[in-house]
N, C-alpha and C positions, 0 to 999 in steps of 0.2 A: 121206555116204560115209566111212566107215573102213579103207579099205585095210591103214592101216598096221599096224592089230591082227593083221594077217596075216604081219607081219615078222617074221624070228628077231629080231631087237631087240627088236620090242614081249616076246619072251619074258622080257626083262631087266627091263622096267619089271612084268612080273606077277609077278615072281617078291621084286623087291623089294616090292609092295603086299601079299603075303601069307606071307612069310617071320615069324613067330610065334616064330624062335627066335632070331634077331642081336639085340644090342644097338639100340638106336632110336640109337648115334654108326654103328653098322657099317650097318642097313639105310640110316639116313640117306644117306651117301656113297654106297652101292653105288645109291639111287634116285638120287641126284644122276647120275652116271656113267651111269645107262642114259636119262635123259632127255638127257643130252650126248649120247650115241651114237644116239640117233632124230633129235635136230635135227641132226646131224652126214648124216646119210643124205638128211635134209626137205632141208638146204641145198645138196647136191651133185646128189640124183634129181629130188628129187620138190617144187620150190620155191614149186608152188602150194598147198602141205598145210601150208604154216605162213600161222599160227600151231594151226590146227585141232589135228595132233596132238598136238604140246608142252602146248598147254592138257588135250586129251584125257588122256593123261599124268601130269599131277600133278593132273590130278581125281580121276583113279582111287585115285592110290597115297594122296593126302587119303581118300578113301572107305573106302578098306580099314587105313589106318593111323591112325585119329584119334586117338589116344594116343598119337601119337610128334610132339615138339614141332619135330624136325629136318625132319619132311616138312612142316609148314605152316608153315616159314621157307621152302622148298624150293619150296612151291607159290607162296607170298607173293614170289619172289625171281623167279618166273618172270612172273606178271601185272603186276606191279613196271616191266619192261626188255620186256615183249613188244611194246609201241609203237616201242622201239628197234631193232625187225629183229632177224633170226637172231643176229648178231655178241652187240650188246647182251645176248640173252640166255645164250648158250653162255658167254659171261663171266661172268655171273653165277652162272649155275651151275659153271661148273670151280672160282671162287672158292670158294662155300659147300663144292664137295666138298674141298677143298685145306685147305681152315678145318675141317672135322670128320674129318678123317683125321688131321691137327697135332695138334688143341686136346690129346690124350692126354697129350704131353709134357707141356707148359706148366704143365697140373692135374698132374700128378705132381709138379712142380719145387715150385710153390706150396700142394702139399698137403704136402710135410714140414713146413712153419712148423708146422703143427694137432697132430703128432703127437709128445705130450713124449718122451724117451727115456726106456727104461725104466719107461714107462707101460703102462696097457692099454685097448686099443682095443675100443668095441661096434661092433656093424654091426648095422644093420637090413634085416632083406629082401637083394635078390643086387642086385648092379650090377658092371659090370663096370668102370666108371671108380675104383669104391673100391678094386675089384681091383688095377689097372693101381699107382692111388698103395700101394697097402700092398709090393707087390711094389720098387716105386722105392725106397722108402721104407726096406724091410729091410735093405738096402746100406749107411747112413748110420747106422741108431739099432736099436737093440733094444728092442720091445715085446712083449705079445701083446696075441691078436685072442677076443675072445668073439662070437658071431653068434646072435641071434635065431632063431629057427625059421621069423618071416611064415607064420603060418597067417591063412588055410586052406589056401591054394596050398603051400606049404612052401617058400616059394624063398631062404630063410636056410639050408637043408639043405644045397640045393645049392650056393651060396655057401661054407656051410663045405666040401663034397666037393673043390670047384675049389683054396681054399686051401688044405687037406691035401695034396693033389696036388702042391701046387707047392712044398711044405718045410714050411707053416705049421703050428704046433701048437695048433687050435681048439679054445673051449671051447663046444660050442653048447647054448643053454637055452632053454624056453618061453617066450613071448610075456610069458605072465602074471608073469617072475619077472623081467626085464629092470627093473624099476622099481625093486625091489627091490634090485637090485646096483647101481644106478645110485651110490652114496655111493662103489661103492671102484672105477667108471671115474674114469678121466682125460679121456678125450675119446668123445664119439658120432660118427658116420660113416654117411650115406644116400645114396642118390642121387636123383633126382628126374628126375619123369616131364616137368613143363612147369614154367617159372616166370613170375608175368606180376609187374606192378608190388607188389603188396601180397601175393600169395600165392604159394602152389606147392603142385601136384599131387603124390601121392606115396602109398605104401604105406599101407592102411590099418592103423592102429596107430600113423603116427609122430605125431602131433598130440598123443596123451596122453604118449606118449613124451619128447616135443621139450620140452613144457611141466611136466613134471616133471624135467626136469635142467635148463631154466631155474631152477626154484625152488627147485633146493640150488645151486645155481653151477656145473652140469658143462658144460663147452663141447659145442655141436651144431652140427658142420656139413654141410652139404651139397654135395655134388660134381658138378657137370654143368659142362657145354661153355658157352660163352653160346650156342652154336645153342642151348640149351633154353630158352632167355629171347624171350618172345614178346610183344608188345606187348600193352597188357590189350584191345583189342576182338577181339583172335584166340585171347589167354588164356581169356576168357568164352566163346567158340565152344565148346573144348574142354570148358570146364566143363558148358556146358548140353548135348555129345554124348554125355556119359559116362550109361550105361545103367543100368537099376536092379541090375544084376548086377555091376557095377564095382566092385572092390576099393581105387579109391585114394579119396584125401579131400584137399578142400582144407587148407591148413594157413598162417594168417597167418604170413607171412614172417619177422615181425621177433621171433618166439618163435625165432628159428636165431640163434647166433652169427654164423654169415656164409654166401658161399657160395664156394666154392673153384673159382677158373674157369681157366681159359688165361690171361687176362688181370690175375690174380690174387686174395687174397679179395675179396669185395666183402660190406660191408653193407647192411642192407634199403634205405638212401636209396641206395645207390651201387646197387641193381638197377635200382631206381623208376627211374632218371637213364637206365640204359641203354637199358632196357625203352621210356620214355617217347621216347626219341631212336627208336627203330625205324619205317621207313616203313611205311604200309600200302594195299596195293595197292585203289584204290576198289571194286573188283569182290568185293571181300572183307570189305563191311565190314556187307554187309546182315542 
């Protein structure tokens, strides 16, 4: 029985599984927050429905999000503490939500070190945590921003549309010419979809990209949350879900400069360490 799919709650938990347009830090929180708000209902009405729907739950929003690295920390955070009763888990989750509703600052603080003054900045593909630091960032130092196009999707368009909007003066170019100007960047700028020990997920295009401003000496870094940092047997889930229609590609880690987190940059051994420290729930490892 599923009763609870019948809840205006449960409307929260579908709407973060199929929301296609937040950031995976915004739908992340907003799934974190409606699976708090069903166990918060399970633990006061209905005390015989846990763990059933909470699992029900982050199965879903796993199902329909597999490409967002925040929901299978989300899911993993919940099979993890579900032997601990309601409490155990409602902590766990208030915590991940409180942690990826933050982590924005922290990356902005520690993503000025990346950006020289006076330099000029690429961007690949749209993310909205690049966002977040270039806007910190213009407070402090004067650059400009150049933005890829990411085709096929075009989502470097839009990227540039949003920081036009917001004061920026973008130069945006094809795909194919980004290498090209790669001699007169100063710094590269991505975001990323998951990172596990040795790799990370991401727009297809950064891999030739990454490795050719390795090989003149242009700094590349990347920006996510450590929620996007996933232990490698839940990193390789992700990898082996991605459809023949998926746009991203894996890309060895340690071709990036670093990765720009809350907790500050980190490099490829300093991910490996975190990544390798993360629990994983045994229900998740088949």
């Amino acid at each position: 029985m599923t009763e609870w799919r019948d809840w205006p709650t449960w409307r929260h938990v579908v709407a973060a599984a199929h929301d296609q347009v937040g950031s995976a830090a915004t739908v992340g929180a907003d799934a974190a927050r409606a699976v708090g708000d069903l166990l918060k209902i399970v633990s006061d009405v209905t005390p015989g429905d846990f763990p059933a729907a909470v699992l029900d739950a982050v199965d879903l929003l796993s199902a329909n999000q597999q490409a967002m690295a925040p929901i299978t920390n989300l899911r993993n955070a919940v099979y993890l503490n579900v032997d601990g009763g309601p409490a155990a888990v409602a902590d766990a989750v208030s915590d991940l939500e409180r942690r990826i509703r933050e982590s924005w600052r922290g990356i902005a603080e520690a993503g000025l070190s990346v950006i020289p003054p006076n330099g000029t900045v690429l961007i690949h593909s749209a993310s909205s945590t690049v966002r977040t630091v270039l806007e910190m960032a213009r407070d402090h130092v004067d650059f400009d921003v150049v933005c890829t196009r990411a085709m096929p999707v075009g989502e470097g368009m839009e990227m540039a549309a949003e920081l036009r909007a917001g004061g920026f003066e973008v130069e945006l170019i094809d795909d194919e010419v980004a290498i090209e100007v790669l001699p007169g960047m100063d710094v590269v700028l991505a975001g990323a979809d998951a990172i596990g020990p040795s790799q990370v997920i991401n727009k297809v295009g950064t891999a030739v990209l990454a490795g050719a401003a390795k090989a003149i000496g242009v700094p590349f870094y990347l920006l996510a949350a450590t929620n996007k940092i996933l232990p490698e047997v839940l990193f390789n889930a992700s990898l082996q879900r991605r459809g023949r229609e998926d746009l991203s590609e894996a890309i060895a880690l340690d071709v990036f400069s670093g990765v720009v987190t809350e907790i500050g940059v980190l490099d490829a051994g300093a991910v490996a360490g975190y990544a390798g420290a993360l629990a994983v729930a045994e229900e998740l490892t088949a």
